[in-house]
LOTOR-213424 format. One record per residue (C-alpha): x, y, z; residue number from 1. Coordinates in nm, 4 decimals. Example, Ala and Ser with C-alpha at 12.3 -4.5 7.8 and 13.67 -1.06 7.14 Angstrom:
! residues 2
          x          y          z   num
     1.2300    -0.4500     0.7800     1
     1.3670    -0.1060     0.7140     2
***
This chain:
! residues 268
          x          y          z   num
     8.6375    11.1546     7.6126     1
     8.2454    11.1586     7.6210     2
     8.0698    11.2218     7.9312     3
     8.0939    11.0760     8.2365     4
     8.2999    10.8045     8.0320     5
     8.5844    10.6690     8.2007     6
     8.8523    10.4405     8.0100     7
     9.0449    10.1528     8.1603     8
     9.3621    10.3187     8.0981     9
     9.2295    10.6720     8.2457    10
     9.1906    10.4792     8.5662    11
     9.4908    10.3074     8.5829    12
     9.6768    10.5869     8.5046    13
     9.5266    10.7789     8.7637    14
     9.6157    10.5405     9.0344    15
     9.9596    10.5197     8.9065    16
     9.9899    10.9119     8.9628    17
     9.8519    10.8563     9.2986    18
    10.0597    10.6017     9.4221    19
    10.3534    10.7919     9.2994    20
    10.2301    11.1003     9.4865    21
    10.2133    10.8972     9.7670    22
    10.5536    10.7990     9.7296    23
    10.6628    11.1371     9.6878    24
    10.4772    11.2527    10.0167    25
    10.6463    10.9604    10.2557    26
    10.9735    11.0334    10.0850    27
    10.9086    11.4261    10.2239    28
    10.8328    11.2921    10.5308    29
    11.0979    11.1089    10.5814    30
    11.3570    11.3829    10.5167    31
    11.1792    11.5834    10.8243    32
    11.2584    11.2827    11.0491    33
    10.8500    11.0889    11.0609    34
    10.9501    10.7730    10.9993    35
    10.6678    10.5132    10.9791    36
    10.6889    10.1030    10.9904    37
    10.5016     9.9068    10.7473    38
    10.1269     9.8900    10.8546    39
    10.1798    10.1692    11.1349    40
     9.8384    10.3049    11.1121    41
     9.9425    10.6645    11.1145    42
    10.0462    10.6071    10.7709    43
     9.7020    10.5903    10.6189    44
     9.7073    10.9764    10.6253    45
     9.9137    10.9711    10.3338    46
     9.6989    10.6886    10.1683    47
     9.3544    10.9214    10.2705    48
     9.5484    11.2181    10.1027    49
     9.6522    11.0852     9.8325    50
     9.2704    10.8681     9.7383    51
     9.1282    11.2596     9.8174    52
     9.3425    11.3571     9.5484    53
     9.2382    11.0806     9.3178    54
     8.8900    11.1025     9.3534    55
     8.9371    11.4787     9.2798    56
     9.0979    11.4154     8.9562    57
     8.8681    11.1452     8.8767    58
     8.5550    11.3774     8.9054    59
     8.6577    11.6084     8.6873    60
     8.7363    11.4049     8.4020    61
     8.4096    11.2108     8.4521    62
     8.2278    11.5912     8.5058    63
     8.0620    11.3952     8.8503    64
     7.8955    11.5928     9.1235    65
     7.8292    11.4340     9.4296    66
     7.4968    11.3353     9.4022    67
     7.5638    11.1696     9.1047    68
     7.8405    10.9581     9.2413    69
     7.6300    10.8439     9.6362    70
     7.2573    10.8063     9.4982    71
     7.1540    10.9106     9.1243    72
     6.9114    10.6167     9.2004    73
     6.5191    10.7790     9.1558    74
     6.4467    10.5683     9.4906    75
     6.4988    10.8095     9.8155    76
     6.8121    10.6517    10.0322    77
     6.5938    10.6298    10.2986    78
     6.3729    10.3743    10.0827    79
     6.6622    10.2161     9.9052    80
     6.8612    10.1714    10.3102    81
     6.5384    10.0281    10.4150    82
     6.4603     9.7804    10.2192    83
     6.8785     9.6726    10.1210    84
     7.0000     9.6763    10.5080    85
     6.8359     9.3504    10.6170    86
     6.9384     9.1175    10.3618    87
     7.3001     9.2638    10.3385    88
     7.3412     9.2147    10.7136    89
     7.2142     8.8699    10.6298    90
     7.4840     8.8183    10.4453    91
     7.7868     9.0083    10.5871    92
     7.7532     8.9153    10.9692    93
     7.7834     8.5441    10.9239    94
     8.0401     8.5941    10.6824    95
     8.2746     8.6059    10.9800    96
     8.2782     8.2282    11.0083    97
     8.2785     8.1155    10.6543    98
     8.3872     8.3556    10.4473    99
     8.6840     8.4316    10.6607   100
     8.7960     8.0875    10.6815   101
     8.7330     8.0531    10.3143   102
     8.9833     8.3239    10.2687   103
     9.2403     8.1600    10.5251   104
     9.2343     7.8350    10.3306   105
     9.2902     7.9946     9.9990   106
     9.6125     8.2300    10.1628   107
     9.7674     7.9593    10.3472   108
     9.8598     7.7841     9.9760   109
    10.0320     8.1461     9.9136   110
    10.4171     8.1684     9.9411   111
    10.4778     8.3419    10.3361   112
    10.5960     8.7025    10.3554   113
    10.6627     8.8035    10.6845   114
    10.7034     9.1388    10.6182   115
    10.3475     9.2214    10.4904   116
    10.2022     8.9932    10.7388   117
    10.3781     9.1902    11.0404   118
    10.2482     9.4984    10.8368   119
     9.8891     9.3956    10.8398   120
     9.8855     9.2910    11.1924   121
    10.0769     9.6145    11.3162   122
     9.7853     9.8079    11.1326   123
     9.4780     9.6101    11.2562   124
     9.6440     9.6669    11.6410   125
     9.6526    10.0594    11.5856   126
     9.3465    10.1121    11.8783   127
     9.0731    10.4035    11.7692   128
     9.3230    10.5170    11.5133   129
     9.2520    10.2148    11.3538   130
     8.9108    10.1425    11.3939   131
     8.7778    10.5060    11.2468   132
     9.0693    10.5033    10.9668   133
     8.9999    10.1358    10.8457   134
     8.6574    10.0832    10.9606   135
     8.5231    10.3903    10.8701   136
     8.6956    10.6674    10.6461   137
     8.8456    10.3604    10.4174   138
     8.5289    10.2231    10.3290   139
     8.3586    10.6234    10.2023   140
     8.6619    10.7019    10.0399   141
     8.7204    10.3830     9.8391   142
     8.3991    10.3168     9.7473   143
     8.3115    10.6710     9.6564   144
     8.6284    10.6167     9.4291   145
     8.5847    10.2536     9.2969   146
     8.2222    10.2283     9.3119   147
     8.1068    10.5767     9.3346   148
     8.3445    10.7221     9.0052   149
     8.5114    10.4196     8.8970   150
     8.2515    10.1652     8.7770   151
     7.9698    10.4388     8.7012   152
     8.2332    10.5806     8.4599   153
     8.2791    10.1956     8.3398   154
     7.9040    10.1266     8.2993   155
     7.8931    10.3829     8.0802   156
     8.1802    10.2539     7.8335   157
     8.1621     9.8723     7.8831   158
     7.9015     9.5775     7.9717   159
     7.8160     9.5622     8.3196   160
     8.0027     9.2338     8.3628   161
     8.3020     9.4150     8.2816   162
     8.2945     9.6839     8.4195   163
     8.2094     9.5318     8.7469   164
     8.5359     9.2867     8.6944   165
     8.7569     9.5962     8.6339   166
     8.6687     9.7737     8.9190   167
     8.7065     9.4722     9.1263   168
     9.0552     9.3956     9.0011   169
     9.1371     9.7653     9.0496   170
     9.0030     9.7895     9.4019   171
     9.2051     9.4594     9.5101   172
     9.5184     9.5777     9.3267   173
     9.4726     9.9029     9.4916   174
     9.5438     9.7478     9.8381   175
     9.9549     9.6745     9.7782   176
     9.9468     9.3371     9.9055   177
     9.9142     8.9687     9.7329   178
     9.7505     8.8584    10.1037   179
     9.4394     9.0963    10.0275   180
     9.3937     9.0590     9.6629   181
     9.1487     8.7399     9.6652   182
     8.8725     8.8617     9.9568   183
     8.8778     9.2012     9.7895   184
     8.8241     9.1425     9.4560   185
     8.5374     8.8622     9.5471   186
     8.4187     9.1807     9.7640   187
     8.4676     9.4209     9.5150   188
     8.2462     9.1966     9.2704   189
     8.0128     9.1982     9.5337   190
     7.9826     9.5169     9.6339   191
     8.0041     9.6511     9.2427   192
     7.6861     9.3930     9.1885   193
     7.5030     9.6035     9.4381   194
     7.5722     9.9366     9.3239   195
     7.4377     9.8448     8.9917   196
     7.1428     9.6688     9.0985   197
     7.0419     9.9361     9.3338   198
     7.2042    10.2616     9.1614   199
     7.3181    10.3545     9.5248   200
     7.6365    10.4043     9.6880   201
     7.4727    10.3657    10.0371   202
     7.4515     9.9952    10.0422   203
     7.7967     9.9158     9.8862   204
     7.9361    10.1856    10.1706   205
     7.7393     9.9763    10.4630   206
     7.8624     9.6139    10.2962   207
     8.2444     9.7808    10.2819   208
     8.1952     9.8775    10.6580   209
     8.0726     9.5894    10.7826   210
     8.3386     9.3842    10.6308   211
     8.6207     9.5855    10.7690   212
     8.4921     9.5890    11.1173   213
     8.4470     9.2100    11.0756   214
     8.7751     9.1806    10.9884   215
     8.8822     9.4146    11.2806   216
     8.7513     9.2208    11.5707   217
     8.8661     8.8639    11.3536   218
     9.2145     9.0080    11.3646   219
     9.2364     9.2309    11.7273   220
     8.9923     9.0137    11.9641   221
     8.9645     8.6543    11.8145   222
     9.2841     8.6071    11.6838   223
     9.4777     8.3429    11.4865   224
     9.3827     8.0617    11.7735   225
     9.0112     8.1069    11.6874   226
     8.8433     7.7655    11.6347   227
     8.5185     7.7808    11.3883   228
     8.3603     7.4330    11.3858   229
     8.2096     7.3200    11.0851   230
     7.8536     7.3651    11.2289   231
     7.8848     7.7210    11.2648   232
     8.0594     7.7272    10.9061   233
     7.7692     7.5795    10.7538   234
     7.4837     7.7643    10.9748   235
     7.6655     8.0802    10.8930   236
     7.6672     8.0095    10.5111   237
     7.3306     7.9191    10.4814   238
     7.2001     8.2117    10.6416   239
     7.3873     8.4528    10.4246   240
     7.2506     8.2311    10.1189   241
     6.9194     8.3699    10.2656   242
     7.0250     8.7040    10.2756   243
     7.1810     8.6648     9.8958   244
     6.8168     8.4802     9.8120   245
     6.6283     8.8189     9.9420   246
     6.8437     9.0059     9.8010   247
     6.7884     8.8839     9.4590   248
     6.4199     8.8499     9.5295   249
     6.4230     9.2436     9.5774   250
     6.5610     9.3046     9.2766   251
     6.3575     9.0661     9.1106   252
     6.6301     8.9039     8.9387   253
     6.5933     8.5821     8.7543   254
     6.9598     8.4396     8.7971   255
     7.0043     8.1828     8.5199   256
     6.8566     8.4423     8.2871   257
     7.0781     8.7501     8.4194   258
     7.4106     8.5073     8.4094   259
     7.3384     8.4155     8.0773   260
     7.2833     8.7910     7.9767   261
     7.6139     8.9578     8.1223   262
     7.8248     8.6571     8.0235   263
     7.6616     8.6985     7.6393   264
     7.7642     9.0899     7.7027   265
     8.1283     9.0239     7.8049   266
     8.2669     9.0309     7.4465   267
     8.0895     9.2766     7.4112   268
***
């Protein structure tokens, strides 16, 4: 494989070992009596373990270093934090209203499954445990993997349109439930757009933590009785249009012309 390359099938096959580690581990732990419920959130120490692992793996066959996967941009993070963190928090903060009920619209037409619903609730109610594994540790460690190893090694094998897809697909497979799938792989996109705009793993890492804290309070202090009105709905999505407008402005992207591009580079 050339350098810093990374294959489709290398990173599929990666996460299969993973998962199967993973499997391995809770079987071990199970035979020593430490039994964990769906969702308990005491069980993401096996899932931290076993993406440590990954990511391990992952750098060597792409021969990455650190710096290489959090900033190989030329722009200081300081620079590249000021100048992202405004718009993104444009767009991620009122995200709460719309995008969240955007999501709830599109999983309500999904068949019910109890099971991983209890899971997901039973791991959003974990306290602190929750709140510094989900809100915090998650979002490094999978975007130093998806973003941060992942996609670089795609950009360097397939067009950016691609290799931004694949990642997303990955990093919304990678999650284990059908419930999840849709609001990460539209984040996924999003967040894999921004790494390869700004060549930083800083602002995908801020975007990723924002979301999951969003999604934190949604679940553990608004709750399913939560009433957005449509005001709000539209207020909030036409201030993160802003924030998506600046954003583009920063980059100095002309849209049309960069859609046009990537989707003329997809057979590519």
């Amino acid at each position: 494989m050339n350098y810093k390359k990374l294959s489709i099938l290398e990173a599929v096959a990666a996460i299969v070992l993973v998962i199967a580690f993973q499997f391995l581990v809770a079987i071990t732990l199970h035979e020593f009596g430490f039994v964990f419920k769906p969702g308990d959130p005491k069980s993401s120490i096996i899932s931290l373990l076993g993406t440590g692992i990954l990511i391990s793996i992952l750098m060597h066959i792409t021969k990455s270093n650190y710096k290489d996967v959090f900033h190989p941009s030329s722009s200081s993070v300081t620079a590249t934090l000021s100048v992202l963190s405004i718009p993104i928090l444009l767009i991620m903060i009122p995200s709460l209203f719309w995008y969240h009920e955007l999501i709830y619209l599109f999983t309500s037409f999904l068949p019910e499954d109890t099971t991983t619903l209890t899971s997901l609730k039973r791991m959003m109610q974990g306290g602190p445990i929750t709140l510094i594994a989900i809100c915090i540790i998650a979002p490094f460690i999978e975007e130093i993997l998806f973003r941060g190893i992942i996609l670089k090694g795609f950009l360097q094998l397939y067009s950016p349109m691609k290799s931004i897809l694949f990642s997303a697909a990955l990093f919304s497979i990678f999650h284990f439930n059908f419930y999840q799938v849709p609001s990460a792989f539209i984040l996924g996109c999003f967040m894999g757009w921004t790494y390869y705009l700004s060549r930083s793993l800083w602002p995908s890492i801020i975007i990723h933590i924002i979301n999951n804290f969003l999604v934190f309070i949604a679940v553990v202090y608004l709750g399913e009785e939560a009433q957005t009105s449509s005001t709000e709905i539209i207020i909030s999505f036409v201030v993160s249009m802003l924030g998506l407008y600046i954003l583009i402005r920063i980059f100095n992207i002309r849209l049309i012309d960069q859609i046009k591009n990537m989707i003329g580079r997809i057979s590519t």
